[in-house]
Wavefront OBJ file of the C-alpha trace (Angstrom):
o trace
v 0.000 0.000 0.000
v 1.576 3.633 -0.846
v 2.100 5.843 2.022
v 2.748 9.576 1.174
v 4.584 11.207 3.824
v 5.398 15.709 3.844
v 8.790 15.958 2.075
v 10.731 16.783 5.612
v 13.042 19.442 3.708
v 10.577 21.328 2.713
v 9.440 24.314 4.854
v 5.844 24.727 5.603
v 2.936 27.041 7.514
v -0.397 27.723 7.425
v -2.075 31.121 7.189
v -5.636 31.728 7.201
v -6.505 28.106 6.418
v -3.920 27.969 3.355
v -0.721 26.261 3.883
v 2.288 27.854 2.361
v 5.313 25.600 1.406
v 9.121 26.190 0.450
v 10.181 23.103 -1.501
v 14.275 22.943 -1.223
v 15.186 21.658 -4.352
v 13.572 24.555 -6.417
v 13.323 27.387 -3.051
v 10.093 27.896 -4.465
v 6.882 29.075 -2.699
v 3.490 27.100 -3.169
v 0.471 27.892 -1.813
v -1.876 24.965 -1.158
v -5.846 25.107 -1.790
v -7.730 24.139 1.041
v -7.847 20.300 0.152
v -4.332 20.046 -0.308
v -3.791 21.996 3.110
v -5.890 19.391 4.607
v -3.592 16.654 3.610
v -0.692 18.846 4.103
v -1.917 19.165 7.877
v -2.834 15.249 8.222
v 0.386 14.115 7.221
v 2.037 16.267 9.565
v 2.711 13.540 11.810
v 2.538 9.991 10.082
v 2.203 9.120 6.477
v -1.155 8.498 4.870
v -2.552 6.685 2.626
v -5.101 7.886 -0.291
v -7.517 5.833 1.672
v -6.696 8.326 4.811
v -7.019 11.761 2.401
v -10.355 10.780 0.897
v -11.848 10.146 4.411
v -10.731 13.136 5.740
v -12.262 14.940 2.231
v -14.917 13.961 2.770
v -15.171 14.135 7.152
v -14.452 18.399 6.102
v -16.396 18.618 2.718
v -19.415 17.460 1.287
v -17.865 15.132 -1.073
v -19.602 11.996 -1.703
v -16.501 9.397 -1.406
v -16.074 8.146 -4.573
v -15.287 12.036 -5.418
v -13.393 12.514 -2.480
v -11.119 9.489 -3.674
v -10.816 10.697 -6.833
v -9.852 14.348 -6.242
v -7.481 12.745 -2.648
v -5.483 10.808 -5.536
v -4.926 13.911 -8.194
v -4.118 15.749 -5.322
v -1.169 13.377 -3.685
v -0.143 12.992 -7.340
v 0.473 17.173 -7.686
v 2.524 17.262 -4.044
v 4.362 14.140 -4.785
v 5.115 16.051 -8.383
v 6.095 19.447 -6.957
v 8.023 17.544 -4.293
v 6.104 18.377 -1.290
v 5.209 15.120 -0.416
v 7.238 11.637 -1.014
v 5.548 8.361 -1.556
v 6.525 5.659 0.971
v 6.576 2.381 0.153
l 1 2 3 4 5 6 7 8 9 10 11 12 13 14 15 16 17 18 19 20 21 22 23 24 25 26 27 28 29 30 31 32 33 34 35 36 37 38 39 40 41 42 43 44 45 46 47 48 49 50 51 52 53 54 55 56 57 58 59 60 61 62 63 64 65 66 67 68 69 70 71 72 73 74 75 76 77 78 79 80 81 82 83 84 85 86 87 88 89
C-alpha cells in the first residue's frame, strides 16, 4: 500500500486556512488550496494513505466518497510532483 509522507526538507505554515510551502530543491513558494492543506496538515505527523485523504475529504467537505477518492489521488499525485510530499513504500 503507498504511504505519502510531507517531504521533511521542505518548509511549511499555514495562514488563514492555506498552507504555504518552500520546496528545497527549487526554493520555491506554493500555496496549497484548502484540500491540499488538509492533507498537508494530516500528514504532519505519520504518512497516509489515499484511503486516509479521501476520508478526511470527505469528514471536512461534502464530497460523496467516490469524489473525495478521486480528487485525494490527483491531489497526492500534484505534491508528490512538486516535491512536497514523497511516496513511501
Amino acid at each position: 500500500m503507498r504511504r505519502y509522507r510531507r517531504n521533511p526538507h521542505a518548509a511549511g505554515r499555514v495562514i488563514d486556512g492555506l498552507a504555504f510551502v518552500v520546496t528545497p530543491s527549487d526554493n520555491k513558494l506554493h500555496t496549497l488550496n484548502a484540500a491540499a492543506t488538509r492533507l498537508w496538515t494530516l500528514a504532519s505527523e505519520v504518512p497516509i494513505t489515499a484511503a486516509d485523504a479521501a476520508e478526511a475529504l470527505t469528514a471536512t467537505y461534502e464530497v460523496d466518497a467516490a469524489t473525495a477518492a478521486t480528487d485525494a489521488a490527483a491531489c497526492l499525485d500534484d505534491l508528490v510532483a512538486r516535491e512536497i510530499f514523497f511516496v513511501v513504500e
